[in-house]
C-alpha positions, 0 to 999 in steps of 0.5 A: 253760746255756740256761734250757730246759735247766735247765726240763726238768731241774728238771720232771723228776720225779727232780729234788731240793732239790740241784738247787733249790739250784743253781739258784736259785745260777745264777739268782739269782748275779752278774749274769753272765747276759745275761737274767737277768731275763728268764729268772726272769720266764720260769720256769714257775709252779711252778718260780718257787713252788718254788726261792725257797721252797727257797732261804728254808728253808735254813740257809744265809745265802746262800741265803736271801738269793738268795731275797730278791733274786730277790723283789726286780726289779733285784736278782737 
């Protein structure tokens, strides 16, 4: 999916914590994306606010430790 796509749908304002979390799983996965890097860096203001403070309030240990990698250059 280009990252101006996944922008547009998460500024959409119908947008909910479902669709936080499947991003911050496709931005912060393997490093299968050729700009990964790039493109967590190209992130709107809010949107690098918002998705890892959404990944770090979950219960879930995997996410929570997606949102500590993409805190972390190199590591995403």
């Amino acid at each position: 999916m280009p990252i101006t796509g996944l922008v547009a749908a998460l500024l959409d304002p119908r947008a909910q914590g479902r669709h936080d979390a499947g991003a911050v799983r496709h931005l912060v996965g393997w490093r299968s994306r050729p700009h990964q890097e790039r493109d967590l860096a190209g992130l709107p203001e809010p949107l690098r606010a918002r998705l890892p403070a959404h990944a770090r309030r979950s219960s879930d240990p995997d996410k929570r430790g997606r949102a500590e990698r993409w805190s972390v250059p190199g590591r995403g």
